[in-house]
Kinemage of the C-alpha trace (Angstrom):
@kinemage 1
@onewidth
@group {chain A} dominant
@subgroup {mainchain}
@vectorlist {calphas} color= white
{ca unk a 1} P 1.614 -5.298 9.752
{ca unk a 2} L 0.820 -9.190 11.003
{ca unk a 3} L -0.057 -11.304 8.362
{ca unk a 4} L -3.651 -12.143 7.694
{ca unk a 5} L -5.439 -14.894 6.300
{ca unk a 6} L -7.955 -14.661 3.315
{ca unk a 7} L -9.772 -17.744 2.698
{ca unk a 8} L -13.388 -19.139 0.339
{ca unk a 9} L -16.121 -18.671 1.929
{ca unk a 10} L -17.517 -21.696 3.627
{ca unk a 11} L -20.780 -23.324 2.524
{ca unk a 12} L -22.357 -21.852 6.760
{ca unk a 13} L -21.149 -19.315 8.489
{ca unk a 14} L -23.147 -18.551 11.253
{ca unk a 15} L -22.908 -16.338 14.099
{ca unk a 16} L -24.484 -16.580 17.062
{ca unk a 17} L -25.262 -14.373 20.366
{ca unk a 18} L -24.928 -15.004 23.652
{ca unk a 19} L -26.648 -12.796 26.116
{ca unk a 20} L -24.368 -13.993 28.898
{ca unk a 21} L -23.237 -10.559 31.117
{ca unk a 22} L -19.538 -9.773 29.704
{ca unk a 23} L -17.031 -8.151 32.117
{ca unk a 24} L -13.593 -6.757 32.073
{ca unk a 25} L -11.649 -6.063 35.062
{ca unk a 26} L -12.215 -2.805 36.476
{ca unk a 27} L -8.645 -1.800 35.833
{ca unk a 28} L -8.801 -2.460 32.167
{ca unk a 29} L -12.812 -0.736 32.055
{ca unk a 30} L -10.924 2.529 33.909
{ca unk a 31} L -7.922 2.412 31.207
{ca unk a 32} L -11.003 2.461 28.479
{ca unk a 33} L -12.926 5.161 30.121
{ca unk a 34} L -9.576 7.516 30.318
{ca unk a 35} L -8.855 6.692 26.499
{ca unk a 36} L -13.104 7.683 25.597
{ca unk a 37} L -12.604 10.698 27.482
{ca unk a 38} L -9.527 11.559 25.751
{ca unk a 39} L -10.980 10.688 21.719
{ca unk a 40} L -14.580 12.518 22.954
{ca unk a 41} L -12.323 15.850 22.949
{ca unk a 42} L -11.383 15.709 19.593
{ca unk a 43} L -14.636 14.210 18.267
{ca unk a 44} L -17.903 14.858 20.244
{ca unk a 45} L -19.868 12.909 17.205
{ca unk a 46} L -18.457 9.493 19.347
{ca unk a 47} L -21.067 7.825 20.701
{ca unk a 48} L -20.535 4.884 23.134
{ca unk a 49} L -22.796 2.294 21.447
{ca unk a 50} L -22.932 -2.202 21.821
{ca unk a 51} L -20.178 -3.868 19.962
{ca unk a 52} L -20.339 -7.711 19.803
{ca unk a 53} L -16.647 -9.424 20.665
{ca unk a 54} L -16.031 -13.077 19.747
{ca unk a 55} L -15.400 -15.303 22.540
{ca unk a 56} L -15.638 -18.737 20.594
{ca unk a 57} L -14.576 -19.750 17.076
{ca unk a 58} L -15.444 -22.994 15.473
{ca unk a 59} L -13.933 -23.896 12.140
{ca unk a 60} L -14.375 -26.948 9.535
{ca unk a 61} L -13.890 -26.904 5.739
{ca unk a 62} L -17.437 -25.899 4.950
{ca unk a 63} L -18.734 -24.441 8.043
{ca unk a 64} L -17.674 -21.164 10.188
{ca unk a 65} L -19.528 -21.207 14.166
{ca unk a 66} L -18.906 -18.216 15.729
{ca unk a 67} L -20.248 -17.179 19.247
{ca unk a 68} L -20.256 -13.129 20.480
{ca unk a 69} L -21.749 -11.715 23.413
{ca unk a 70} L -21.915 -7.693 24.016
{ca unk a 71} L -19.416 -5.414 24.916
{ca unk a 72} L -19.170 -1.342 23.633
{ca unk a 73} L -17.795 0.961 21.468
{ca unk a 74} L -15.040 2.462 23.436
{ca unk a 75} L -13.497 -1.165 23.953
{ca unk a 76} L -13.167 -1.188 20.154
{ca unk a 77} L -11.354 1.872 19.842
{ca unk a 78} L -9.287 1.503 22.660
{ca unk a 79} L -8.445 -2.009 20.844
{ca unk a 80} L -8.256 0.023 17.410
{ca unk a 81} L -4.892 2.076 19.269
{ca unk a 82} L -3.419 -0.565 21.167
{ca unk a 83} L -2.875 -3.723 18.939
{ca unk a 84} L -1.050 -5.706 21.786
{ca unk a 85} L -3.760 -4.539 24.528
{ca unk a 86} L -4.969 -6.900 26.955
{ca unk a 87} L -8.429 -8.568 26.845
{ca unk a 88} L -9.151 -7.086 23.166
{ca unk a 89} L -11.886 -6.398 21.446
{ca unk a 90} L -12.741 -9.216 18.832
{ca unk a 91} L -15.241 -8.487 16.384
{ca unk a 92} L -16.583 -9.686 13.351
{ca unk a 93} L -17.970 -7.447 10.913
{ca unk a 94} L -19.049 -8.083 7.126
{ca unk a 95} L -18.408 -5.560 3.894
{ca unk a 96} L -18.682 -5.818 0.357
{ca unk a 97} L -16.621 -6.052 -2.999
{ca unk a 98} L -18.636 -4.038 -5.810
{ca unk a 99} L -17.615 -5.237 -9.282
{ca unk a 100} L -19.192 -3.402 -12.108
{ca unk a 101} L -19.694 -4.936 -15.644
{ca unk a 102} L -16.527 -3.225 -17.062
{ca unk a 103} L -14.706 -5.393 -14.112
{ca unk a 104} L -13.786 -2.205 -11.769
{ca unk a 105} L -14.139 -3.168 -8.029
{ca unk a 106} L -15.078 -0.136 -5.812
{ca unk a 107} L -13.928 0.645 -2.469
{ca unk a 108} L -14.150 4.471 -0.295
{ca unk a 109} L -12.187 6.761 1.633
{ca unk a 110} L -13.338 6.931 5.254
{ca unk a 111} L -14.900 10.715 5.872
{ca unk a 112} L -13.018 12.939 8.070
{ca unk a 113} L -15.881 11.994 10.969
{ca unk a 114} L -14.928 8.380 11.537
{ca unk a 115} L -13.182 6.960 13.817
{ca unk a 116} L -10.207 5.967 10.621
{ca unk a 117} L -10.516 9.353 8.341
{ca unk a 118} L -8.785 8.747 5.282
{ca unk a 119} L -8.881 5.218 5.193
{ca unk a 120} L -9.677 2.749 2.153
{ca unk a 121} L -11.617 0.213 2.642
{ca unk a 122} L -14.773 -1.750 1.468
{ca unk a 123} L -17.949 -0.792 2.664
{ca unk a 124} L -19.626 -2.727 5.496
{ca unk a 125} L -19.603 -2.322 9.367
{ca unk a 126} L -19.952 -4.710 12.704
{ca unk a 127} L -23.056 -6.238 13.682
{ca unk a 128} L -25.997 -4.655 15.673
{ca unk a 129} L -28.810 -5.867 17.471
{ca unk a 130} L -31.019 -4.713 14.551
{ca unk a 131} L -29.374 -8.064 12.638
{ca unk a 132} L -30.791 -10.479 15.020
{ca unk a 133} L -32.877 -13.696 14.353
{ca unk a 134} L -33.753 -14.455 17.589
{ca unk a 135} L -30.236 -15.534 18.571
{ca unk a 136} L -28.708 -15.894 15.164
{ca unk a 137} L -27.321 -13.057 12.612
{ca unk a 138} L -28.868 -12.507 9.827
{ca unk a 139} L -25.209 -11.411 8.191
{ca unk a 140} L -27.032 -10.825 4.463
{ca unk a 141} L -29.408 -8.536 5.562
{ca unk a 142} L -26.369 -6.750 7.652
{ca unk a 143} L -24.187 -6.301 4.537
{ca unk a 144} L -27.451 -5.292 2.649
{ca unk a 145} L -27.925 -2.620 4.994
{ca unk a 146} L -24.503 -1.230 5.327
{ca unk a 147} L -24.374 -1.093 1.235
{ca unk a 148} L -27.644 0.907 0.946
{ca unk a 149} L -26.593 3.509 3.457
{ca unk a 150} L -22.891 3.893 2.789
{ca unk a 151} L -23.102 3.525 -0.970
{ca unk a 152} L -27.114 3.737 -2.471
{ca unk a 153} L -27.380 0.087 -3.728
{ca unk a 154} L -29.183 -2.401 -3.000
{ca unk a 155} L -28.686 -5.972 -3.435
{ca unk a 156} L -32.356 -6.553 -4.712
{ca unk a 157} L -31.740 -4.019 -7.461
{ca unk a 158} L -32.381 -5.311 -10.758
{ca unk a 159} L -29.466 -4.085 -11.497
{ca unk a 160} L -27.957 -6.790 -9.356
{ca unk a 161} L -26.272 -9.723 -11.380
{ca unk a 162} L -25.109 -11.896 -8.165
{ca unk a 163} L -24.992 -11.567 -4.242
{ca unk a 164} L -23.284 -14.018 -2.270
{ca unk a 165} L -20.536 -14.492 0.384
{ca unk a 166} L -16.720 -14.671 -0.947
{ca unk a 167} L -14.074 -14.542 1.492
{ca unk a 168} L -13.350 -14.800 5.187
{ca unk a 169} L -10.760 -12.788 6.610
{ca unk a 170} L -8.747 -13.294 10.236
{ca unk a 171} L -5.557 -12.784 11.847
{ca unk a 172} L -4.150 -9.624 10.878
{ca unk a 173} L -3.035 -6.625 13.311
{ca unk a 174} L -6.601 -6.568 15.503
{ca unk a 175} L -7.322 -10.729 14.472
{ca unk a 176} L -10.770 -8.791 13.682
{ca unk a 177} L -12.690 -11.135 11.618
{ca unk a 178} L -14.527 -10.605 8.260
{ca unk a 179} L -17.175 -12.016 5.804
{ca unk a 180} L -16.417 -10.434 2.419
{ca unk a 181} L -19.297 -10.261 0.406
{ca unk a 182} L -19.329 -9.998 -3.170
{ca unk a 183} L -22.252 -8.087 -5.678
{ca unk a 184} L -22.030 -7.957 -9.225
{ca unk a 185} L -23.551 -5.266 -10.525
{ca unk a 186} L -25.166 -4.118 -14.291
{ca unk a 187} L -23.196 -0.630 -14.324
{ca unk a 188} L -20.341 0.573 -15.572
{ca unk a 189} L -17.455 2.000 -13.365
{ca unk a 190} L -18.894 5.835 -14.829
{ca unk a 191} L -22.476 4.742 -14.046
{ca unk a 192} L -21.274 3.757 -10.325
{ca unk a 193} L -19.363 6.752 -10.138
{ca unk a 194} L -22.210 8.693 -10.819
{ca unk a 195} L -24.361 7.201 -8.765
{ca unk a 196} L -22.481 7.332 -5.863
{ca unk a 197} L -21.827 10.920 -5.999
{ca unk a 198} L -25.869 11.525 -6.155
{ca unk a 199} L -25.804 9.387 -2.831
{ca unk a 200} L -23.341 11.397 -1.090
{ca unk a 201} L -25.306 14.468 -1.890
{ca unk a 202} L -28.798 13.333 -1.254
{ca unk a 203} L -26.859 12.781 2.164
{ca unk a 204} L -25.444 15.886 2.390
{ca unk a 205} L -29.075 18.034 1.773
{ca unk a 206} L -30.474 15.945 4.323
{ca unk a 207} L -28.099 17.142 6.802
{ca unk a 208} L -26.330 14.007 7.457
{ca unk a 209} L -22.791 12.844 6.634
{ca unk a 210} L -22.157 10.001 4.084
{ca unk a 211} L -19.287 7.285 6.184
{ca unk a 212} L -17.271 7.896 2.247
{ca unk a 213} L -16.354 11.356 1.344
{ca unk a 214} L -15.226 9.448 -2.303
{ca unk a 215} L -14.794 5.752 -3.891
{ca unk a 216} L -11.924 4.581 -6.072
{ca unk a 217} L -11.984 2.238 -8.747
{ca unk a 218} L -9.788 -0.420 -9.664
{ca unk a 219} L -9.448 -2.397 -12.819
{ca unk a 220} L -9.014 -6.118 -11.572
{ca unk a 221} L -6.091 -6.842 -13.930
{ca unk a 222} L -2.669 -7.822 -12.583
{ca unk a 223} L -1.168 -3.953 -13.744
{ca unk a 224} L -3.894 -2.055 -12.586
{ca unk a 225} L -3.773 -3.902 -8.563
{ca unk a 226} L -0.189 -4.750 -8.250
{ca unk a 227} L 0.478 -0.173 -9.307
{ca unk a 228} L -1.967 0.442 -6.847
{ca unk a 229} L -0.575 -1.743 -3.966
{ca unk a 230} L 2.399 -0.272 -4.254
{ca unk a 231} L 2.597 3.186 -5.337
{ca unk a 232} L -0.922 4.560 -3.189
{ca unk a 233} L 0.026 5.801 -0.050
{ca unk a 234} L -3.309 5.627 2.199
{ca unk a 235} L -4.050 4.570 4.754
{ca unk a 236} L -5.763 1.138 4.353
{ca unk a 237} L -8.161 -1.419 6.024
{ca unk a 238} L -5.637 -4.674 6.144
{ca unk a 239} L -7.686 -6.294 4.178
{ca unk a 240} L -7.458 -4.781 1.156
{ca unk a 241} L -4.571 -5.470 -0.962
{ca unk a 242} L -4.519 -9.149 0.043
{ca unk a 243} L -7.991 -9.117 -1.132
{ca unk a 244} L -7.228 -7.478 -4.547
{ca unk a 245} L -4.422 -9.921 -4.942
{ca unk a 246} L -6.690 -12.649 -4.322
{ca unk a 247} L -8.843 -11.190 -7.569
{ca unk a 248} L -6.363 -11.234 -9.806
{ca unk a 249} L -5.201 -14.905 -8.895
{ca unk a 250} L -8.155 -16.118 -10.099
């Protein structure tokens, strides 16, 4: 795996869109279409929807500038299979670090659905034209909405101790980008347990199927990460042990 970079938030990160028309070269859009047709026969859920790709990055110690214009779902995945491809997909998405007051942090298992089944990783997604601010994202209320439908919180609980951005990530095998998130929460790792399992199945009865078919718990103590690093075999969103280790640094 390439190396990635986790780094403190900066005091701005914005993102912004630019409706400019994006186009690949009809080669590489044919190459895409063959690998969609390919995935849609082992998953007719796919569904070919916008996907925002970073075309401009700029960087200073407290602000992050980012600019994206549209591209679509089958780029991604094609990406997603071919590390080294040419003209990549880019994008940025945010997720979310759960820590409960018994200081677990809470992460899920992709369902068997998803594009990754069986990964770990925090929950969040990429960005969607339902995040816009006129041009702008509006990257909290992203994150917000990602963690009420993947997990059944919400960051205006009262339950909610703290909300706030906590790490960028880059580089890495895609060079995907990410703003980490961070919520602090006023439940135990047995109360969050709970509650996610009533989420899952208030999915489930309403015929739809959660993104998590289960979430894990850590204990952020040097023991607890470094066993889990190395002895858990799953698959994993890159992101994630470096992210753990950063934790424990503190």
């Amino acid at each position: 795996m390439k190396p990635i970079v986790i780094e403190q938030a900066p005091t701005r990160v914005t993102v912004k869109y630019d409706p400019t028309p994006f186009h690949l070269p009809k080669s590489i859009q044919e190459r895409h279409q063959l690998f969609w047709e390919q995935l849609k026969k082992n998953n007719k859920q796919f569904r070919n929807g916008e996907v925002f790709t970073i075309t401009d990055i700029n960087k200073t110690s407290d602000e992050l500038q980012m600019r994206v214009v549209k591209t679509d779902y089958k780029h991604f995945l094609y990406t997603l299979h071919h590390a080294d491809c040419t003209y990549p997909c880019r994008v940025i998405f945010t997720c979310m670090a759960v820590i409960t007051n018994d200081h677990h942090i809470a992460f899920g298992r992709m369902n068997q659905h998803t594009s990754t089944p069986g990964r770990l990783q925090f929950t969040g997604g990429g960005l969607d034209e339902t995040d816009l601010d006129g041009f702008v994202f509006n990257l909290e209320r992203s994150i917000a909405k990602e963690l009420e439908e993947e997990m059944g919180l919400r960051v205006d609980s009262p339950f909610s101790k703290s909300f706030k951005p906590k790490f960028i990530k880059n580089k890495g095998t895609y060079d995907f980008w990410a703003i980490m998130f961070e919520l602090k929460v006023d439940y135990s790792m047995k109360e969050l347990q709970a509650l996610f399992r009533h989420h899952n199945e208030s999915l489930l009865e309403k015929g739809e199927q959660p993104e998590f078919d289960e979430f894990l718990f850590i204990n952020l103590n040097k023991e607890s990460v470094q066993s889990f690093i190395q002895n858990d075999p799953s698959l994993k969103e890159d992101y994630l042990g470096p992210i753990l280790l950063k934790y424990i640094e503190d």
